[in-house]
C-alpha positions in Angstrom: 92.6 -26.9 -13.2 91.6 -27.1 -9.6 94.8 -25.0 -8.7 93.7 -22.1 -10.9 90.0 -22.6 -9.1 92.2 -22.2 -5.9 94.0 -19.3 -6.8 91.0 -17.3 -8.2 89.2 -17.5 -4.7 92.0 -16.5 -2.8 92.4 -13.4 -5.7 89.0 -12.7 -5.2 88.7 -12.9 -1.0 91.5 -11.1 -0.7 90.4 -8.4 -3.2 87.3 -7.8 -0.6 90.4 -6.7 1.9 91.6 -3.7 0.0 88.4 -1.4 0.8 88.8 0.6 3.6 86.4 0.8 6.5 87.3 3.3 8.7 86.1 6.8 6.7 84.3 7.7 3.5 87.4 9.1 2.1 90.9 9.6 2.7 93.4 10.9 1.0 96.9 9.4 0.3 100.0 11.7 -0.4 103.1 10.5 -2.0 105.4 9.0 0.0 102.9 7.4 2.4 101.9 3.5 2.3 101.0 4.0 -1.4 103.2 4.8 -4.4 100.9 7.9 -6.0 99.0 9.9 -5.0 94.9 9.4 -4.6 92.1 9.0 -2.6 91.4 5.7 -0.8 87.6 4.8 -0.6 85.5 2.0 1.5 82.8 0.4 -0.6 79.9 3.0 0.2 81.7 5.9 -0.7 82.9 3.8 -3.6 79.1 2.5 -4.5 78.5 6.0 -4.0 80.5 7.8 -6.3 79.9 5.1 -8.7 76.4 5.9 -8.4 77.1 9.7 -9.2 79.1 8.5 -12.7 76.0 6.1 -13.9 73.9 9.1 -13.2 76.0 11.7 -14.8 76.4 9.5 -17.9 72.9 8.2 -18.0 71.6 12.2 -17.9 74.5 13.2 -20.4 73.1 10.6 -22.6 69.6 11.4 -21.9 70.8 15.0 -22.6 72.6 14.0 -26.0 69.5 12.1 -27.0 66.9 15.6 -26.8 69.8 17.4 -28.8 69.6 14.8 -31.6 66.0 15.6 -31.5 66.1 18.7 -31.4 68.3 18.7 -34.4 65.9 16.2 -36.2 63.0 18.4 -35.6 64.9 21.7 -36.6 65.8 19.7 -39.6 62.3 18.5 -39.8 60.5 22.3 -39.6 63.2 23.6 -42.3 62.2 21.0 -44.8 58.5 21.9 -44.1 59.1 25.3 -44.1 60.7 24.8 -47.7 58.3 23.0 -48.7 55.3 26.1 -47.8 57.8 27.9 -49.9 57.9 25.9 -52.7 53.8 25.7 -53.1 53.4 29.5 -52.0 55.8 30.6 -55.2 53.9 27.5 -57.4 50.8 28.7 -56.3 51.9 32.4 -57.3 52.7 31.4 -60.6 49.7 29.4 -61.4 47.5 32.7 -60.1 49.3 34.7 -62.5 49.1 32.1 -65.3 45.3 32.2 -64.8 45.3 35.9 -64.6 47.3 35.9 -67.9 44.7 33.9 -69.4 41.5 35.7 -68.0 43.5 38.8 -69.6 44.0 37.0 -73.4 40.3 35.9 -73.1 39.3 39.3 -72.3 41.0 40.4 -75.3 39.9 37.6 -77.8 36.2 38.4 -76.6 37.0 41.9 -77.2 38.3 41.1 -80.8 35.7 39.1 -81.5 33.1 41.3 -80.7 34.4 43.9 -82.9 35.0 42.0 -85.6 31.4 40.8 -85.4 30.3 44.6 -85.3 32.2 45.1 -88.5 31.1 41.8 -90.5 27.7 43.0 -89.2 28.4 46.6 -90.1 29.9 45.4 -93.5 26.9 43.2 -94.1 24.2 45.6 -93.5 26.2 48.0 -95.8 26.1 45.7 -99.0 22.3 44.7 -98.6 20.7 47.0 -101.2 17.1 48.1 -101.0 
């Protein structure tokens, strides 16, 4: 156990080593001191770009976020607008079933009224002096 313990500090003090300190950023061709090609950063330029990534994915998540919302509320103002549908065309039929009714009541009235004419009309006709 305390041999492991020893090897992991050395890993890790030696790992502080591989950042460069001389520029920001420097490129490395194949064929040069490292097998591929790449760029070779010190820690601020590495801090730095790392920065830039957290930012671009915090904003492209930020950004995903409003588009969900967006979605939700689209989603949201088509379910209300189906809904003012829905009770405009209810509405419209209940007007007309009223206006159907007002219209057979006219007509019952009507009828009735000119029945009562002619039961009056019949009545006054069959009372004898």
């Amino acid at each position: 156990m305390g041999l492991i313990k020893y090897c992991l500090c050395i890993i890790l003090c030696l790992g502080q080593l591989s950042y460069g300190d001389t520029c920001d950023v420097a490129p490395i061709k194949k064929g040069d001191a490292a097998p591929c090609d790449g760029f070779y950063f010190n820690k601020d330029a590495e801090h730095q770009a790392e920065q830039y990534r957290d930012d671009a994915l915090f904003y492209k998540s930020y950004s995903d976020k409003l588009n969900e919302k967006v979605k939700i509320e689209a989603d949201e103002n088509d379910v209300l607008q189906k809904r003012v549908n829905l009770y405009l065309q209810e509405s419209n039929t209940l007007a007309a079933e009223v206006s159907r009714r007002d219209n057979n009541e006219t007509i019952y009235r009507f009828g009735y009224f000119l029945l009562g004419i002619v039961v009056t009309g019949l009545a006054v006709r069959n009372i004898r002096p």
